[in-house]
Structure formats: structure tokens, C-alpha cells
C-alpha positions in Angstrom: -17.8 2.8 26.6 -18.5 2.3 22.8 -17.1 -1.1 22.9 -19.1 -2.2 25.5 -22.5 -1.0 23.9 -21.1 -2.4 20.4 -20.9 -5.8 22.5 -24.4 -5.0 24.4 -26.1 -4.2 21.2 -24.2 -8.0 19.5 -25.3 -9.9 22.1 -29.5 -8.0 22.1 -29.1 -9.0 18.7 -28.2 -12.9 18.8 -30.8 -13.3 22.0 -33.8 -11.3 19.7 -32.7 -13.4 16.2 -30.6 -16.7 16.9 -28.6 -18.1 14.4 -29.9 -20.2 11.7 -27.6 -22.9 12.0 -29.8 -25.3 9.9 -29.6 -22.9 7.0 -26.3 -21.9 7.2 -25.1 -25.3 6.7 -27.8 -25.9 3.9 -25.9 -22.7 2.4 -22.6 -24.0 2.7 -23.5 -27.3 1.4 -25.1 -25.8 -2.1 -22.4 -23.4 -2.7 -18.5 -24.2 -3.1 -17.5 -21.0 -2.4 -19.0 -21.0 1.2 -18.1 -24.6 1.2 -14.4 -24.1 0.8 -13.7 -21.2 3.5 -11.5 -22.6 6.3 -13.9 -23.0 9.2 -12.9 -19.8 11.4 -13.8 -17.7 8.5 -16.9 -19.6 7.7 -18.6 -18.9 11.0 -17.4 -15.5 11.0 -19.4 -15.0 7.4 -22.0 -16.7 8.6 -23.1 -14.1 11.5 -22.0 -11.4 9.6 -24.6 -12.1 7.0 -27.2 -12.8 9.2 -26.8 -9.5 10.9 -26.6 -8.5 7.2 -30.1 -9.9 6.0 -31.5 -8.2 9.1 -29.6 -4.7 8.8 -30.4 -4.5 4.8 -33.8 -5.1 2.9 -33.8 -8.5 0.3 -37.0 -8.0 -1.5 -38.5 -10.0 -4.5 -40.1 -8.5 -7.7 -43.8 -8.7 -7.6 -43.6 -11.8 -10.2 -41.9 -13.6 -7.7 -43.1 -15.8 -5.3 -42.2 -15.6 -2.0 -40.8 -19.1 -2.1 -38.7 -18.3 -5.3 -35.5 -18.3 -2.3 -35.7 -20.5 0.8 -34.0 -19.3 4.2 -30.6 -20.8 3.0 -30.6 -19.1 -0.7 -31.3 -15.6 1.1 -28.5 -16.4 3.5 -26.0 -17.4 1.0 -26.8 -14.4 -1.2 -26.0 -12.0 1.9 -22.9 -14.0 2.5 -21.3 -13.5 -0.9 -22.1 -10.0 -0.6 -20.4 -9.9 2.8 -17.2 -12.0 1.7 -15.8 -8.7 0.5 -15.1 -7.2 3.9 -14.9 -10.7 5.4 -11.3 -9.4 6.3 -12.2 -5.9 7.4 -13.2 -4.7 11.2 -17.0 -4.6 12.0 -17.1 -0.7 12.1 -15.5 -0.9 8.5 -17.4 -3.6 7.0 -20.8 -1.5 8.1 -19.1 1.6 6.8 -18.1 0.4 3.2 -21.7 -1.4 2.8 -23.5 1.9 4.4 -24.8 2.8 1.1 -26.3 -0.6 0.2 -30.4 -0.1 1.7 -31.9 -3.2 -0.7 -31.3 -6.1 -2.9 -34.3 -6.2 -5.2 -34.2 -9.9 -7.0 -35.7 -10.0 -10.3 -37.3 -13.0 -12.5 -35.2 -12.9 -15.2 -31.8 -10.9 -17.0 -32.4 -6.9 -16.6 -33.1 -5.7 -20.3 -32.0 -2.2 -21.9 -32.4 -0.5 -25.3 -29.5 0.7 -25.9 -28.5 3.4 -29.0 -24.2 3.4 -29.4 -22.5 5.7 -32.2 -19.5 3.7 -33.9 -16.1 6.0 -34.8 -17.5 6.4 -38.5 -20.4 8.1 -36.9 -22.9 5.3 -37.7 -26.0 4.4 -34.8 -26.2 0.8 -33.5 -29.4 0.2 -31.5 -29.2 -3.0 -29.8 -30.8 -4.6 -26.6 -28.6 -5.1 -23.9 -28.8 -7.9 -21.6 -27.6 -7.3 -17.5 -27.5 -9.6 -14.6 -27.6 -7.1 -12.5 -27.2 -3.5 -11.8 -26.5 -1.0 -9.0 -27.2 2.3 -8.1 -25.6 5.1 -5.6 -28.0 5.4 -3.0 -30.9 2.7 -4.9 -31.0 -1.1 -4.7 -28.9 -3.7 -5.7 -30.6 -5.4 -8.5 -30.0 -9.0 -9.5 -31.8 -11.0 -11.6 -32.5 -14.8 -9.8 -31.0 -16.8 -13.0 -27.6 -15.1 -12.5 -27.7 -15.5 -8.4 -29.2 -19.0 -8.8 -25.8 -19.4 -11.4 -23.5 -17.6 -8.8 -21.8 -19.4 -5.8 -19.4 -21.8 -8.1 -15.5 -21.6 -8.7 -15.8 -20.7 -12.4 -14.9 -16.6 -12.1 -18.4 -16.1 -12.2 -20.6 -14.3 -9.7 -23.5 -11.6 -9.9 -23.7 -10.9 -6.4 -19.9 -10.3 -5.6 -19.7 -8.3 -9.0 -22.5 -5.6 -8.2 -21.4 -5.1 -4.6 -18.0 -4.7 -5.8 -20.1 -1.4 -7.6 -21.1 -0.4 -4.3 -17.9 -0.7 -2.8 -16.3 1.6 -5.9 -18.9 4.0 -5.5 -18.0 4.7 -2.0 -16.3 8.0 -2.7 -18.0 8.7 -6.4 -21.4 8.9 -7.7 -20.9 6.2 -10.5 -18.3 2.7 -10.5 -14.4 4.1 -11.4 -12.7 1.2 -10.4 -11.4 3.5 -7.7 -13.0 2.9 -4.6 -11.7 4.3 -1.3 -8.3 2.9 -0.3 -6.5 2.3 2.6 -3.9 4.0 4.2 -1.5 1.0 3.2 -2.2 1.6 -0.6 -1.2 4.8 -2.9 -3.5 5.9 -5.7 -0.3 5.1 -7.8 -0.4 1.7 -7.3 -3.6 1.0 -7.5 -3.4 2.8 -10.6 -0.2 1.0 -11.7 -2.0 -2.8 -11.3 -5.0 -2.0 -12.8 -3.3 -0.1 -15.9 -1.2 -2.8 -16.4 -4.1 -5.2 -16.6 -5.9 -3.0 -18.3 -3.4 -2.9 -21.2 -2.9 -6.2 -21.5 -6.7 -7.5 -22.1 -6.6 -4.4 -24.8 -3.5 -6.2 -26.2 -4.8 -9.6 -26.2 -8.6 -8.5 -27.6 -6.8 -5.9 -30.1 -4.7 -9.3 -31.4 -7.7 -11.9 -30.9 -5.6 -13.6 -28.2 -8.1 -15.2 -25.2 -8.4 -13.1 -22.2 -6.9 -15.0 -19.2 -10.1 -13.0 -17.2 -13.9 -12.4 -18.5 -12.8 -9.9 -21.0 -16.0 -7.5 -20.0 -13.3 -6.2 -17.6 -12.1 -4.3 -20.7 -15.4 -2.7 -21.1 -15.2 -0.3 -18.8 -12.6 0.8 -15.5 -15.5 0.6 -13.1 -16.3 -3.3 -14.7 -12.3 -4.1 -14.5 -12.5 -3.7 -10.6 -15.9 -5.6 -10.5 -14.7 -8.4 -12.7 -11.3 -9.2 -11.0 -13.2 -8.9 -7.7 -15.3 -12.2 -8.5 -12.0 -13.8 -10.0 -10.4 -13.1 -6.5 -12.7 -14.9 -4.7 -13.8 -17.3 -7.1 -10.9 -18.3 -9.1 -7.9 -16.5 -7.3 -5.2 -19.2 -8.8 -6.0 -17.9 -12.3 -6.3 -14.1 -11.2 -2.6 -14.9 -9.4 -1.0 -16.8 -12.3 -2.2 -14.3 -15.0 -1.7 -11.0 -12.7 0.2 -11.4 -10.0 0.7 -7.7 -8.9 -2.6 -6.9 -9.4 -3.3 -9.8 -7.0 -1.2 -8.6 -4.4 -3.1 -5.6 -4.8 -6.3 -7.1 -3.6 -5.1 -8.8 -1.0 -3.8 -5.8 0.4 -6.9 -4.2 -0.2 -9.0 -6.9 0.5 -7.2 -8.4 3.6 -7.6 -11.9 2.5 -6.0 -14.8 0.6 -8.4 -16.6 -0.9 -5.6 -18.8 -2.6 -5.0 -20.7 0.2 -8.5 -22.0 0.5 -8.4 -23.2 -3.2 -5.6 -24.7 -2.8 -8.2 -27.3 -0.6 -10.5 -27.6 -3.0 -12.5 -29.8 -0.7 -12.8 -27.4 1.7 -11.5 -26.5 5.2 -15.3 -26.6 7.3 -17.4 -28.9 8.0 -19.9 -28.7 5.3 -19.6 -30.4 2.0 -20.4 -29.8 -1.3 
């Protein structure tokens, strides 16, 4: 019975809102990540972040026009947000995702004073400079520089990074870097990989060695699971070379391989870049 009204309710929604083909192919064409999906997947994140952009609210700061994002820029921002549970069932895709309500795009980098007390007791104030933020049960906030920026194979994306956040804070208030886990995966190991990683960008800063990751995945746990996310789908050949259990890990966790797609840089679909 449920299954038929999921398939009831799929097919009211794709008669009431049919695909944008057009702008889906626009999508994939700007951005190599979309770009190098095998094709099966592709479509698949396609519809998913359509239903996405219609089951979630994208809104622009007031100091935005609304042209600032075309139909293709709004669906590629839902897509990369949606890539994270590309490999998970409908029903759990919906429920890791249940607690993101908006994406609020703003002009420009999200600004914060910020007062820090050093180990000699001594007060830095500084102003500190975000591409995004998330919140609990608020919006996802991004700033358009950083989503305009995202969508490459460089280990860098805003969009992946802050719903990573949402997916960590699905059984805490704040980002842990311990998000719900399957049945398949212990707290121990979880904990293992990510200690180990951990440990080893505290090594390598603590010497002035380079970081084989963004080293703002030392900064905090909750920024550790955040920033290996967008190396897992952006640059998983570097994530695998330079931490190959905590790889595993997320492909495990994630249910996907994104190394086989870069391994085809040129891409598996039909779109190019």
C-alpha cells in the first residue's frame, strides 16, 4: 500500500512539474562534478534535485536579484547538495535532509567579529570570514562567490561542505563529525578513521609539513567530517591515496565510489564540460 502511493505521489509530481531537461544539461555542462557522473547516476541526481528544489525553499538575500541564479545554477546547487545521499534509498535520503527547510544565498562571504583567548591568556579580536554557515533547524546559508566557485574537482565546495553540517547534525544540536551511522558501521570505527586523520594533520601542521587535505579539517571534528566530505566527492583519488581507511569509511557510509568516475575524467554522460 505505501509503495504504491510513494509511486502515485512520484508520478502526480513529474505530471504537475516536468523535468527540466534543458537545464539539467546546462547544469551538467558548467559543472565537472555533474559532468563526470556515469550517466545512470546522473539522471538519478538530476530528479532527485528537482524534487529537491521543489520540497525545500532556495531563496535570495534581498540585495540579490532574482536573476543573480538562472534555472540551471539553482538546479546544480540542489544537486550537489543531493549528491550526498545519491547512494541512499528515497525514504532515507528525505529522512537525513529532513532538517534542511531553506538555502538562503547571500551576496558576498558571511562576516563575524570574532574575540579568541590565546593559552597565555591574551584576547585576539579578529573578523572572521565564512562561505557559509548552517544551522539545526534554520537555513543553509551560502554566500554566491563561494557557490559560484563550487562545482570543480579542486577539493573545494561550499554546498557539499554545509550539508555535510546538516547531515552531522542529524542526531546533535551542533556539527561533531558524528552523524547518524548505519547499522554496517561501529562508532569505533568511525572513530578510529577519523582519529587517525585527525592526528596526522596535527602532526603535519605541528611540524609545518603541507596537509595532503584543506587543513581547516583540523580546526574543529565537526569541520574534519565536512572537509573530507567535499574531498570525497570532489577529489576522492587524493582523499584515497592520503587516507585510505578513512576512505573506505565513506564509502561505506556514503554508498558510493566516486573514484571510479574520476578515474574518466571526461566523464561517463552525455554532457560535456
Amino acid at each position: 500500500m505505501w509503495e504504491s502511493f510513494k509511486h502515485w505521489r512520484a508520478q502526480r509530481f513529474c505530471a504537475r512539474h516536468p523535468f527540466p531537461e534543458a537545464a539539467w544539461h546546462q547544469a551538467c555542462q558548467r559543472y565537472p562534478l555533474l559532468a563526470q557522473l556515469p550517466e545512470p547516476q546522473q539522471s538519478r541526481l538530476g530528479h532527485r534535485a528537482w524534487q529537491f528544489l521543489h520540497d525545500k525553499h532556495l531563496s535570495l538575500h534581498a540585495n540579490l536579484a532574482p536573476a543573480a541564479l538562472d534555472d540551471a545554477q539553482r538546479l546544480a546547487i540542489a544537486a550537489q547538495a543531493c549528491l550526498l545521499s545519491l547512494g541512499w534509498s528515497d525514504s532515507e535520503h528525505h529522512d537525513a535532509l529532513a532538517n534542511v527547510h531553506e538555502i538562503l544565498i547571500l551576496p558576498d562571504v558571511i562576516r563575524r567579529e570574532v574575540e579568541e583567548i590565546d593559552d597565555a591568556g591574551v584576547v585576539h579580536q579578529f573578523v572572521d570570514q565564512r562561505a557559509g554557515e548552517t544551522f539545526h533547524q534554520g537555513p543553509v546559508v551560502l554566500a554566491l562567490p563561494d557557490v559560484i566557485a563550487s562545482g570543480r574537482l579542486d577539493g573545494f565546495n561550499v554546498v557539499i561542505h554545509e550539508f555535510a553540517h546538516k547531515l552531522d547534525m542529524g542526531n546533535s544540536m551542533d556539527a561533531d563529525g558524528f552523524p547518524p551511522l548505519p547499522a554496517d558501521i561501529s562508532p569505533q570505527d568511525w572513530y578510529r578513521e577519523f582519529m587517525t586523520t585527525w592526528d596526522d594533520l596535527h602532526a603535519r601542521l605541528d611540524n609545518g609539513q603541507p596537509t595532503p587535505i584543506d587543513d581547516y579539517a583540523a580546526s574543529h571534528p565537526g569541520e574534519c567530517f565536512a572537509v573530507c566530505c567535499e574531498h570525497f566527492f570532489t577529489t576522492p583519488l587524493q582523499l584515497r591515496e592520503a587516507y585510505p581507511g578513512l576512505y573506505s569509511l565513506l564509502c561505506r557510509y556514503f554508498h558510493q565510489t566516486p573514484h571510479d568516475w574520476h578515474q574518466h575524467p571526461e566523464g561517463w554522460g552525455s554532457s560535456t564540460t
